[in-house]
C-alpha positions in Angstrom: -3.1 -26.2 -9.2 -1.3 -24.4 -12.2 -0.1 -26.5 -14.7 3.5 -25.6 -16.2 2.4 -24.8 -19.2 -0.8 -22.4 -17.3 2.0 -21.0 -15.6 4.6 -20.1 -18.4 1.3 -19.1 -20.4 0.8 -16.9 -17.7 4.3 -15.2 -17.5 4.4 -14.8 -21.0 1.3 -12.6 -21.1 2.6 -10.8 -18.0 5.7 -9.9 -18.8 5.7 -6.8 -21.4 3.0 -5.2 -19.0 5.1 -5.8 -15.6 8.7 -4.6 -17.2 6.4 -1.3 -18.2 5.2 -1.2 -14.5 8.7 -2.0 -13.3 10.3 0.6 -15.9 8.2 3.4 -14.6 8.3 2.7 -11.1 12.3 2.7 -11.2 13.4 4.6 -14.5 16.0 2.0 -15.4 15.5 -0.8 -18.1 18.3 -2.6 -16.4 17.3 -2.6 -12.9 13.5 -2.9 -14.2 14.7 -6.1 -16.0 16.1 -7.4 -13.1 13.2 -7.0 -11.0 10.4 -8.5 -13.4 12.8 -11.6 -13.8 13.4 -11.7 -10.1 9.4 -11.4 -9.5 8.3 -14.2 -11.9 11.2 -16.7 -10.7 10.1 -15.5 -6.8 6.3 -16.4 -8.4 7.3 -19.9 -9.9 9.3 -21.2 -7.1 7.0 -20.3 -4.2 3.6 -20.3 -6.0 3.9 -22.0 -8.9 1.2 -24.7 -6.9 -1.7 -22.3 -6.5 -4.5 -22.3 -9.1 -4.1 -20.7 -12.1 -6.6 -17.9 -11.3 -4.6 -17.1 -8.4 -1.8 -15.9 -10.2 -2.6 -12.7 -11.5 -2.7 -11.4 -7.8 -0.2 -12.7 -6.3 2.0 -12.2 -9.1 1.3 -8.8 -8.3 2.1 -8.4 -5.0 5.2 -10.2 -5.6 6.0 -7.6 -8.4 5.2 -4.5 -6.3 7.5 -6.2 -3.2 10.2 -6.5 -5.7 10.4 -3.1 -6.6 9.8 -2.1 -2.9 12.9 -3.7 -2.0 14.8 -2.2 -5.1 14.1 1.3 -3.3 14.9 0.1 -0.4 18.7 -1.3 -1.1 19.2 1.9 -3.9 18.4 3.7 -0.2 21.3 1.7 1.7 23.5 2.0 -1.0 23.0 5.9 -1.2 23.1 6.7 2.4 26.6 4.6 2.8 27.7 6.7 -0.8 26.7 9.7 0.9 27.6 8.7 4.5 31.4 8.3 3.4 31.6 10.7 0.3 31.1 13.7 3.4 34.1 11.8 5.8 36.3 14.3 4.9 38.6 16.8 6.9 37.1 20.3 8.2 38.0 23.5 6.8 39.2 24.2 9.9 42.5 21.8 8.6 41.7 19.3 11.7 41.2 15.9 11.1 39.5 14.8 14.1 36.8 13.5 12.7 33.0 12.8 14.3 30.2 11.7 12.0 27.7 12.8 14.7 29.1 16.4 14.6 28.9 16.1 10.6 26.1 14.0 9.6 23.1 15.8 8.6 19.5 14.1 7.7 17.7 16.0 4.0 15.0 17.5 4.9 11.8 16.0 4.4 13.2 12.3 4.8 12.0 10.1 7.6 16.0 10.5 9.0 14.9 14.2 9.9 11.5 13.3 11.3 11.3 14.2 14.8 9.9 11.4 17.1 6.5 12.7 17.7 6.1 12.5 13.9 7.1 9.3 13.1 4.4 8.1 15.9 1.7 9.8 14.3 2.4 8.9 11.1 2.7 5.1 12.0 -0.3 5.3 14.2 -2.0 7.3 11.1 -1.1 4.0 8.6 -2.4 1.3 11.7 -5.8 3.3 11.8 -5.7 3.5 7.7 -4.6 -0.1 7.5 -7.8 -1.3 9.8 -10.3 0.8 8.2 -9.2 -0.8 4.6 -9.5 -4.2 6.3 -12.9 -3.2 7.4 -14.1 -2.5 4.0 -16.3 -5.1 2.0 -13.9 -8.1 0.1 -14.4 -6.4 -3.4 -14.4 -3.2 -2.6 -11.3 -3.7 -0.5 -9.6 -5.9 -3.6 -10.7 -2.8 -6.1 -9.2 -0.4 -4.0 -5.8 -2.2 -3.3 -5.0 -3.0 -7.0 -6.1 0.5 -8.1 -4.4 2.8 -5.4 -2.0 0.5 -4.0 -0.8 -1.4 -6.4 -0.9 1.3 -9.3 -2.9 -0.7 -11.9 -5.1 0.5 -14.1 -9.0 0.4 -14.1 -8.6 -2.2 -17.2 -5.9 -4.3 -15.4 -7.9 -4.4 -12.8 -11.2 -5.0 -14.0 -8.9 -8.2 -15.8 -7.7 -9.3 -12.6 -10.7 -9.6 -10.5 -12.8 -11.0 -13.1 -15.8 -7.8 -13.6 -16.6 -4.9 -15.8 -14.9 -1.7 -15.4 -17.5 0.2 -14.9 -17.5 -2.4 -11.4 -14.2 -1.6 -10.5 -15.0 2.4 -11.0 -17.4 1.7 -8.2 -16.2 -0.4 -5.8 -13.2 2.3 -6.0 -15.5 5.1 -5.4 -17.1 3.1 -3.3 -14.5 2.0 -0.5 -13.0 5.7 -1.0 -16.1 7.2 0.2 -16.2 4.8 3.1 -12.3 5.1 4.2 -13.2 9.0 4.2 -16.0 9.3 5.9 -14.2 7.0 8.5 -11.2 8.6 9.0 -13.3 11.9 9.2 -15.3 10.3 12.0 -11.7 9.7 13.6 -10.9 13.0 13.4 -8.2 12.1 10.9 -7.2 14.5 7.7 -5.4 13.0 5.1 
């Protein structure tokens, strides 16, 4: 179990290095602010029992959920901005109006996705999801952190305690491995 002081010692040294993460991922100081202070208070309240060496991780996760669900609410907000900023009369000069006649999904967005796509893209991430769970423990952790979490080969080599060298292959490693199994599947990425 962390002590306070192992966990304030621990958002201290984090906090420069996830409000860069944060910065980049949204491009506002503001919002990336928010989102680090939201993370580490998420990270004290719920987690601030686990063992020090836990932290790192999970801290991590939280961090990377945060900022998830930053996109997602800037998404809400900017379909219903959108939504209502084209609620407007015709050119025709009638003012029946029908937001099925006049809402239209961008392209490339999930909105304008036809059915059979959406299927086989969320069958595509169950089959991607499995094979990553198949992978061995470090190689699997490497890979996460790296790809999946966006940290870097140093941050990661920090996190899980090895060289970096160690992380390079494991990386190289459990990418080799997901390829050559979603090959075998028949699946192109």
């Amino acid at each position: 179990m962390a002590t306070d002081k192992e966990l304030s010692d621990f958002l201290e040294s984090v906090d420069r290095r996830a409000f860069k993460q944060a910065a980049y991922a949204v491009r506002n100081e503001e919002s990336a602010l928010d989102i680090v202070q939201d993370a580490m208070i998420k990270l004290s309240e719920k987690y601030g029992d686990k063992p020090a060496e836990e932290l790192p991780m999970l801290f991590q996760r939280i961090l990377q959920n945060t900022i998830l669900d930053f996109f997602r609410r800037e998404k809400v907000r900017t379909t219903w901005v959108s939504l209502f900023s084209n609620m407007s009369t015709r050119k025709d000069g009638n003012d029946d109006f029908d937001i099925l006649e006049n809402f239209e999904s961008e392209e490339g967005t999930e909105a304008s996705e036809s059915s059979a796509d959406k299927v086989e893209r969320e069958q595509i991430l169950a089959i991607l999801d499995e094979e990553i769970q198949k992978l061995p423990a470090r190689q699997r952790e490497a890979f996460l952190m790296r790809y999946w979490e966006d940290m870097d080969v140093a941050e990661t080599a920090s996190t899980m305690g090895c060289s970096e060298g160690s992380v390079k292959t494991h990386c190289s490693r459990a990418t080799h491995a997901l390829a050559k199994s979603l090959k075998a599947l028949g699946i192109r990425l």
